[in-house]
N, C-alpha and C positions, 0 to 999 in steps of 0.2 A: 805323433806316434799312432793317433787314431784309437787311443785310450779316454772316451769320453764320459765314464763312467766315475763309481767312487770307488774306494780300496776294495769296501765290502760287497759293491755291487760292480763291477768294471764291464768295460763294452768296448769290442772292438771293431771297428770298419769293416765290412767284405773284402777278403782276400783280390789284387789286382793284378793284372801288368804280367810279365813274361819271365820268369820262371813263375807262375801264379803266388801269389802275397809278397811278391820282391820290390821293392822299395828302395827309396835312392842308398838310403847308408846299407842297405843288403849289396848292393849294385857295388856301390862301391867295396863292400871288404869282399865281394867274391871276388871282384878286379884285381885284387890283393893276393888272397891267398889261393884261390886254384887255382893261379901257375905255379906258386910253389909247391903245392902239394901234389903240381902233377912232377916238378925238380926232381923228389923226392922218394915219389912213389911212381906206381905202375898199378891204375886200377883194373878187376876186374870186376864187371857189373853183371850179376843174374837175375832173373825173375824181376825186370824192371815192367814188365807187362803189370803184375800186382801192383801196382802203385798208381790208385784212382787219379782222373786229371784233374778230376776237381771234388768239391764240396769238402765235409769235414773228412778228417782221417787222423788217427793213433799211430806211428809207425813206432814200435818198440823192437831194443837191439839188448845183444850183452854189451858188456863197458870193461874192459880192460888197460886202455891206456889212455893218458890225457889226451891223448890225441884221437881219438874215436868221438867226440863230438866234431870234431873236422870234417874226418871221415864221412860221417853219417851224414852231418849236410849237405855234403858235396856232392856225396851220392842222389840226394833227394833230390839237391837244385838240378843235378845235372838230367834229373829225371821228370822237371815241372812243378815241384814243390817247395818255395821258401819255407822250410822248419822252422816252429817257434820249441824253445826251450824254456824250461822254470830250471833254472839253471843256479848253484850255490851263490849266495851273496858275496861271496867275498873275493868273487872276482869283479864282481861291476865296482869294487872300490880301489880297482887298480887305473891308475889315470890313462885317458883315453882309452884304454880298452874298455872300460865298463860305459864310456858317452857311448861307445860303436852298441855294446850292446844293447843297451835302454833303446838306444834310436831304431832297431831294426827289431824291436819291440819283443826281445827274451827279458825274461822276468825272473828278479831274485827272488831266491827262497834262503833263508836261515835255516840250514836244514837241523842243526842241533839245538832247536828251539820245541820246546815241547809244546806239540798238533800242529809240527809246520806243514804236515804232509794237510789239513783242513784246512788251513789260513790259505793254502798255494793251489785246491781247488777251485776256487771261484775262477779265477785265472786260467784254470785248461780248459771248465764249461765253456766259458765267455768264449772264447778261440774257436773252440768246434764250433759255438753256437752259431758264430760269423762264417765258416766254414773255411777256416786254417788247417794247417797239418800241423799238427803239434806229434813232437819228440819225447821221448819218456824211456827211461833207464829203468826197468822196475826194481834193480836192486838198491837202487839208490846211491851207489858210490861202485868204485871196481872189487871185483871179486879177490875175494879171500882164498879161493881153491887155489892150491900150489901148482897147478896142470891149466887154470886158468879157463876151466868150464866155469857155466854160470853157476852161483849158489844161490839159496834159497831168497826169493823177494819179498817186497812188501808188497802189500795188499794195495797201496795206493793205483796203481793202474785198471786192476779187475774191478776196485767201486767206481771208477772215472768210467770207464768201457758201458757197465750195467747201467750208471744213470746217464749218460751221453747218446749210448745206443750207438756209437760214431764206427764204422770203420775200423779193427784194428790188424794192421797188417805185420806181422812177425818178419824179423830180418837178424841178420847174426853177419858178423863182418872177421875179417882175419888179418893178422901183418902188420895192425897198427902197433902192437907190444912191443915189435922190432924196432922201428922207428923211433917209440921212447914206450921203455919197458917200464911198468907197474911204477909210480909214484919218482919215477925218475927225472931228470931236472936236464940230461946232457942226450940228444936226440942223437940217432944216426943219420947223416944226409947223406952218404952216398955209399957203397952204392945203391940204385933204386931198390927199393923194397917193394912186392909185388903185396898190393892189397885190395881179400875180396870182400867184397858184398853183396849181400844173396836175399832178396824179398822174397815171401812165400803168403801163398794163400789167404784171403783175410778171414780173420776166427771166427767162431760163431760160437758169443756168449749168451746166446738165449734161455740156455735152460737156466742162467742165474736171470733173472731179467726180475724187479721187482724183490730182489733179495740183498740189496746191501745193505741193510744192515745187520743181515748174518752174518756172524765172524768166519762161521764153517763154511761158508758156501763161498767167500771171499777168498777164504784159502785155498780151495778145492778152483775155483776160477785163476787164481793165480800159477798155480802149479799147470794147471792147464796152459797158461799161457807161455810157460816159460819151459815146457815141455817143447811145443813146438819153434821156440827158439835154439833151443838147444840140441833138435832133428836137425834144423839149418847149418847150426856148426859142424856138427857132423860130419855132416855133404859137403863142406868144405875145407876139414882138416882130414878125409878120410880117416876116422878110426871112433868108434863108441867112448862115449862119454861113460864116465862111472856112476857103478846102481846107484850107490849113496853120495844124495847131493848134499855139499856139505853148507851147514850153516850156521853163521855166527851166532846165533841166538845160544845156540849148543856150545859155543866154545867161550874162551877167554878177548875173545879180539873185540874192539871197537866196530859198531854198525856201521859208522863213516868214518872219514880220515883217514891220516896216515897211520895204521897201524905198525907198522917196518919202525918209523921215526920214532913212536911211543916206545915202541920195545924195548929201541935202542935206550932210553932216557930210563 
C-alpha cells in the first residue's frame, strides 16, 4: 500500500502511473465500477481545467447521497487524479469491500470516536506531503437541509488547508440523490440519471495561514470554504441557496448517521 510509516507518524510513496496515484487495486475497482456508473448515469463534467495534474491537492464537494463518493472519484480519475479518502470505518469491515479499500490506500476513520477528526490528520498531511489528492466532505456525513444545500461544517478541512498550505480546489456535484436519495438502501438504475460536476477555482487561505489554532479564524475559513462550494451548486441547480444555512449544532439531529432511522426508533 506504500504505507511505510507508523499509525502516529505514517508515510506514504509518491503518487504514480496514469490516472496519477492509481494502483493496481485502483485499476482494477475503476475496471468495475465506471461502466456501471456510466449504466446508470450520464455525467456532466465542468471546470475540469481547475484540477492540477499533479502535486498535492484538497478537492472538497457537498455529500448528499452514498453515492457521491463514486461520483466524486470518478470524476477526479476521469480527470488525472486517483482520490484518497479517510473514509468511515465501518465500511472497510464489510468483506472484500473494505480489502478493495485498504489496498487502494483510503483510510478508516471512527468518525464517532471522540478527536477522530486529530487521530485522521496525520493521514491527510502524510498524503499531500507525498503529493496525492486527497478528498474531504467538510461536513462530515450528508446534509441535514431538507432542500439538500450544504450545512454548516467542521473545521477539520480549513486546519488541514492552513497547515498543509496544499491546493484546495471547491466542486459541488448534482443527481447523485436521484440515483439513491439521502440514507436510502434501494438505488434507481434506469432510467439514466444525468449527473453534474463542476470544479472551481482553487482557494486562497492565506489570510488564515499560521492561525490554526484559532477556533474563530478556523470558522471564519471554513465558512469561506463552503461558501464557494455552495456558489458551485448554485450554477448547477440554477436557483440560490438560502440566507440561513442550517446547522445541526442548532438543532436536535445527530452530527453523523442516520438521523431519518434514529427518529424512526
Amino acid at each position: 500500500m506504500g504505507n511505510q510509516g507508523s499509525d502516529l507518524n505514517p508515510v506514504y510513496a509518491a503518487p504514480k502511473g496514469h490516472p496519477l496515484g492509481a494502483n493496481p487495486t485502483w485499476k482494477f475497482g475503476a475496471g468495475f465500477l465506471i461502466p456501471l456508473l456510466k449504466f446508470i448515469s450520464k455525467e456532466e463534467w465542468r471546470g475540469v481545467e481547475n484540477i492540477p495534474t499533479s502535486g498535492p491537492m484538497i478537492a472538497i464537494s457537498n455529500h448528499i447521497s452514498y453515492v457521491d463518493p463514486l461520483v466524486f472519484a470518478h470524476f477526479l480519475y476521469g480527470n488525472g487524479r486517483a482520490v484518497r479518502f479517510l473514509g468511515k470505518a465501518s465500511l472497510f469491515r464489510i468483506p472484500i469491500v473494505g480489502w478493495v479499500l485498504r489496498h487502494a490506500e483510503q483510510v478508516p476513520v471512527e468518525r464517532e470516536v471522540k478527536g477522530a477528526g486529530i487521530i485522521a490528520l496525520p493521514y491527510a498531511i502524510a498524503f499531500l506531503s507525498s503529493g496525492h489528492c486527497l478528498g474531504v466532505y467538510p461536513k462530515g456525513t450528508l446534509t441535514r437541509d431538507e432542500n439538500l444545500w450544504p450545512m454548516a461544517a467542521k473545521t477539520g478541512l480549513a486546519r488541514l488547508a492552513v497547515v498543509t498550505q496544499a491546493p484546495v480546489i471547491p466542486c459541488a456535484q448534482w443527481g447523485a440523490a436521484e440515483i439513491l436519495p439521502p440514507y436510502s438502501k434501494r438505488p434507481k438504475l434506469w432510467p439514466r440519471t444525468k449527473v453534474t460536476v463542476i470544479a472551481g477555482k482553487p482557494l486562497d487561505f492565506s489570510p488564515w495561514y499560521g492561525r490554526e489554532d484559532d477556533v474563530q479564524a478556523m470558522v471564519e475559513a471554513t465558512a469561506y470554504a463552503m461558501k464557494a462550494v455552495t456558489s458551485l451548486l448554485e450554477e448547477i441547480r440554477g436557483e440560490k441557496a438560502p440566507i440561513e444555512i442550517f446547522d445541526p449544532r442548532q438543532s436536535d439531529l445527530p452530527r453523523i448517521g442516520n438521523y431519518k432511522k434514529r427518529k424512526e426508533k
